[in-house]
Structure formats: structure tokens, C-alpha cells
C-alpha positions as CSV (number, residue, x, y, z in Angstrom):
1,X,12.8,25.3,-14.3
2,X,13.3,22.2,-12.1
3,X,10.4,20.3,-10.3
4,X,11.4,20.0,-6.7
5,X,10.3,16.7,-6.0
6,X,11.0,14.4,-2.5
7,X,14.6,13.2,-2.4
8,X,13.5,9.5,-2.8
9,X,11.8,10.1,-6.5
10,X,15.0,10.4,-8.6
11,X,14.3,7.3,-11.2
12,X,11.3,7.4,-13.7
13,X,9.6,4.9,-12.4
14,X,9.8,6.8,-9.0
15,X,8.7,10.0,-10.6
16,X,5.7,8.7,-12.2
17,X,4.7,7.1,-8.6
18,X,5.3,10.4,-6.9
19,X,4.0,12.7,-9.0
20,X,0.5,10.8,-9.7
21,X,0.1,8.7,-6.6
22,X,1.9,8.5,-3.8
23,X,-0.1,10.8,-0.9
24,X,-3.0,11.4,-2.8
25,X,-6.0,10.3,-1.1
26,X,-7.8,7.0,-2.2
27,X,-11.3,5.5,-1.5
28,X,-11.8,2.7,-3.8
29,X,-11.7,-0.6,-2.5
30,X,-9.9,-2.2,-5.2
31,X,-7.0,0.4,-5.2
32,X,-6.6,-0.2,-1.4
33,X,-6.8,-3.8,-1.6
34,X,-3.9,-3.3,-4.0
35,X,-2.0,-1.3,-2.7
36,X,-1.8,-3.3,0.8
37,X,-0.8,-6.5,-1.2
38,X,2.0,-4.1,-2.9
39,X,2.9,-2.6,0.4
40,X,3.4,-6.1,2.4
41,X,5.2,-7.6,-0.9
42,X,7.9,-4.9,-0.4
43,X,8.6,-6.4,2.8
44,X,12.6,-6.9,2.8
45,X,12.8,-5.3,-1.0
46,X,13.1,-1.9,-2.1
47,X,10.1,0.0,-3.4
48,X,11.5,0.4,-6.9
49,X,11.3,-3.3,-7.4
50,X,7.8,-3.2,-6.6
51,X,6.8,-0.7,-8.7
52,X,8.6,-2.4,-11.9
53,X,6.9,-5.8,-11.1
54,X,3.4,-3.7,-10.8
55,X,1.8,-4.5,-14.3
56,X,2.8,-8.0,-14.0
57,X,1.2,-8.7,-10.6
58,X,-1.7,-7.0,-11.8
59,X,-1.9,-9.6,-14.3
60,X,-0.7,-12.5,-12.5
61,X,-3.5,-11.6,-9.6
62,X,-6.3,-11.0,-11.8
63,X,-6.0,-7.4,-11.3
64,X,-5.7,-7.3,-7.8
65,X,-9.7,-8.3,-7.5
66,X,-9.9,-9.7,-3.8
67,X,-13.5,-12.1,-4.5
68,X,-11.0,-14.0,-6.9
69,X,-7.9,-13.9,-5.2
70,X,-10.1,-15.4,-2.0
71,X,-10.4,-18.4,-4.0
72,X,-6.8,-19.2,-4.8
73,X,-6.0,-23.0,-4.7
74,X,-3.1,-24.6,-4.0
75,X,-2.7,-25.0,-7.8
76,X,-2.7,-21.5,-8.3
77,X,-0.4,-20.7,-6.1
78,X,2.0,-23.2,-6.8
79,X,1.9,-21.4,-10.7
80,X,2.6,-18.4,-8.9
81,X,5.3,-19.3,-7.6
82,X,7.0,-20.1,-11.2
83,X,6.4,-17.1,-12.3
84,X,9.6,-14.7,-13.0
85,X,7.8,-11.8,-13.3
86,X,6.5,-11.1,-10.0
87,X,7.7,-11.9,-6.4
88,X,7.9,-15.1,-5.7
89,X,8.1,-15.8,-1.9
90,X,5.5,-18.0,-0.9
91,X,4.9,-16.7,2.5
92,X,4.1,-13.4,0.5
93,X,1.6,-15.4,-1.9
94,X,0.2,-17.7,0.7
95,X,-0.5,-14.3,2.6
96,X,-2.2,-12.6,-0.7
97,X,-5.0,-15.0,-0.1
98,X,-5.3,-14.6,3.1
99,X,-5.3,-11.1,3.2
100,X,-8.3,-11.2,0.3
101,X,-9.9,-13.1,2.7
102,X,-9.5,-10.5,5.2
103,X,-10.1,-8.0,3.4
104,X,-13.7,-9.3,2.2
105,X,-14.8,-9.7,5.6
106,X,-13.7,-6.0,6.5
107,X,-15.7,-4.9,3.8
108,X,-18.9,-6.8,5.0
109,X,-18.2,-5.9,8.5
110,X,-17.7,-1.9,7.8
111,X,-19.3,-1.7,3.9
112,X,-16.3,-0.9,2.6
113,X,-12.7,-1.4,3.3
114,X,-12.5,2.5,2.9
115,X,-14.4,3.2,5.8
116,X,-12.8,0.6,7.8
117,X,-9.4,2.3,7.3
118,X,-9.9,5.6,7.0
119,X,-11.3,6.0,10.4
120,X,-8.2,5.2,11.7
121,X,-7.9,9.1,11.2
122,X,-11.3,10.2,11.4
123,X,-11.6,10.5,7.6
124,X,-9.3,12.9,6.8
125,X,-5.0,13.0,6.0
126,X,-2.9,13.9,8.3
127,X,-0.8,17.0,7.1
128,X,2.6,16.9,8.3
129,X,5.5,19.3,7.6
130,X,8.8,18.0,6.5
131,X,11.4,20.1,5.8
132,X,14.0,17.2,5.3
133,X,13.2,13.1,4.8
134,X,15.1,12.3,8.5
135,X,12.0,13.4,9.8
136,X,9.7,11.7,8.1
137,X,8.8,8.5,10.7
138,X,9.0,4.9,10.0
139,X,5.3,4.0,12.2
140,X,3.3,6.1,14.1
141,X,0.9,5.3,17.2
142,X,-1.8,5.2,14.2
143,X,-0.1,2.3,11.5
144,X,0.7,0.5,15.0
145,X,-3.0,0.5,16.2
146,X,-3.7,-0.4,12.4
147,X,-1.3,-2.9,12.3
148,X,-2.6,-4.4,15.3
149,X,-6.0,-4.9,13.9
150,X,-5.2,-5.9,10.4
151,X,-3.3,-8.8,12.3
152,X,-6.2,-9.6,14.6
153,X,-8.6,-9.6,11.6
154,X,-6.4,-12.3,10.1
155,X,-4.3,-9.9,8.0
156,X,-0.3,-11.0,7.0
157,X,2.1,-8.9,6.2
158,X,1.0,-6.0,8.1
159,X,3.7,-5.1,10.4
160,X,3.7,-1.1,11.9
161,X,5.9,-0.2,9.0
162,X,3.8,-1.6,6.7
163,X,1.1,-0.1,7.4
164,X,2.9,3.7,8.2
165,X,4.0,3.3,3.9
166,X,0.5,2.3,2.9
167,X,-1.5,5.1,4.8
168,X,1.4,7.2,2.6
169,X,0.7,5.7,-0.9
170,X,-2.8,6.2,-0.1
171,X,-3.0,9.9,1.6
172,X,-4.1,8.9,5.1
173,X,-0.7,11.1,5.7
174,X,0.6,13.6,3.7
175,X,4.1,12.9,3.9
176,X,5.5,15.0,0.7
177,X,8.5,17.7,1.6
178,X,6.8,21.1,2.3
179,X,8.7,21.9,-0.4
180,X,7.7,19.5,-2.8
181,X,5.7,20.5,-5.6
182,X,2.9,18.0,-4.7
183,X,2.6,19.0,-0.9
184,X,0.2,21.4,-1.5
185,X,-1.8,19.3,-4.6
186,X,-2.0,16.8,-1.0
187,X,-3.5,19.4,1.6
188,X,-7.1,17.4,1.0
């Protein structure tokens, strides 16, 4: 029998991310921090490239740890920049220190960058219920109102659509088909 899956997981790369991710609620810092600095690399690329550079960001960015990350020189960086592996645009890695940055004084300011962001929906995903992936929007009053204070906080990279794909990879919105297998695995 065939797992019905959302349209957009078809490669296995996709699959893995869908079925084991993508819309299922996170609360650890470091996951977060990570998967805001995946979301604004994809900027101008297509998901898929992200997730097959994934292990090797991890390693190039020492695991995605923001207290190091904070400290990036100019040397670093510049080494980042000659590496194949990952994405090398240095806006994009210029911005991953900034946003560590950021991100470290949310986290003093709120305790934890998962209370910071999740009250953007008073702690708890918002169900939604697609029948078909036109109706699934690109931003929402919410990742604009995000967006805006991630920007104001000194955040790069953080546009409205941003913002809308991270609160799906992390299950502030349930996004997944109705009919998708791991809709109801998502209800919270």
C-alpha cells in the first residue's frame, strides 16, 4: 500500500525530511537556531539543495552551535567561503554571525529562543486543512509580524517567507495535506 505523502516530498532526501521533520513541533534551541540559518540559506535556492548540503554545514558551522558561531572572524569566514560543500554566498555567511548574535541575545532576553518564538502563536501549532498545496500560503500576518522583529532584533535573512517555511519545519503550523499520512502524527 502507498504512503500518501505532500506532493512536494517525491525524492529521498525529501521523504526523509517530511516524514521525520518537517511540521513536527520543536523546542530546543539548537534545532531552531539551525533550522533558521537553513531556512534563510535557501533564500533564492530550492529546498532540496539545502537539505543535501545539511551534514556538511553542520560540520562546517560547528554544528550549528550559536556561542561559537557568535565569534566568527573574518578568517573564518573568509575559509567559508572556499568551501564547496556548503553555500557559499557571503551575505548568507556574513548574516550566519550575525544572526548567532541575535539569536543569543533573544535567548537572554526571553530564556530561551523557544519561548521567544513560540509565542508568536501562543505556544501551540496552528492546524490548518489543506486539501491541495495551492492553498497552502507563502507568509501569513504571523511570519510577517515575526519577520518584523527578527529584523528589528538585528536578524538577516528573515524576510515574511522566511519565516512562514521555518514556523513549518518547526510545527508552529501544521501545514501537511489533510490527507497526508503525517497530518494527524502533527495535530500537537
Amino acid at each position: 500500500m502507498e504512503i500518501k505523502r505532500c506532493p512536494w516530498a517525491k525524492k529521498d532526501i525529501d521523504i526523509e525530511y517530511h516524514d521525520n521533520e518537517w511540521g513536527k513541533a520543536v523546542h530546543d534551541d539548537n534545532k531552531l537556531f539551525e533550522m533558521i540559518i537553513l531556512e534563510g540559506m535557501q533564500a533564492g535556492l530550492s529546498w532540496n539543495t539545502i537539505l543535501n548540503k545539511r551534514e556538511d554545514m553542520r560540520l562546517a558551522f560547528d554544528n550549528f552551535n550559536p556561542e561559537i558561531i557568535a565569534k566568527y572572524d573574518i578568517a573564518k569566514k573568509e575559509q567559508l567561503l572556499l568551501n564547496p560543500n556548503i553555500i557559499r554566498n557571503k551575505a548568507k555567511i556574513n548574516a550566519l554571525v550575525t544572526n548567532a548574535q541575535a539569536f543569543l541575545r533573544i535567548q537572554e532576553d526571553y530564556g530561551s529562543f523557544d519561548s521567544y518564538i513560540w509565542r508568536f502563536v501562543d505556544d501551540q501549532p496552528i492546524i490548518n486543512s489543506w486539501t491541495e498545496i495551492s492553498q497552502v500560503p507563502i507568509s501569513t500576518e504571523i511570519s510577517d509580524a515575526i519577520s518584523k522583529d527578527l529584523y528589528a532584533r538585528g536578524f538577516k535573512f528573515v524576510g515574511s517567507i522566511i519565516c512562514y517555511s521555518f514556523m513549518q519545519a518547526i510545527g508552529m503550523v501544521n501545514d501537511h495535506m489533510v490527507w497526508c499520512e503525517q497530518y494527524k502524527m502533527n495535530l500537537g
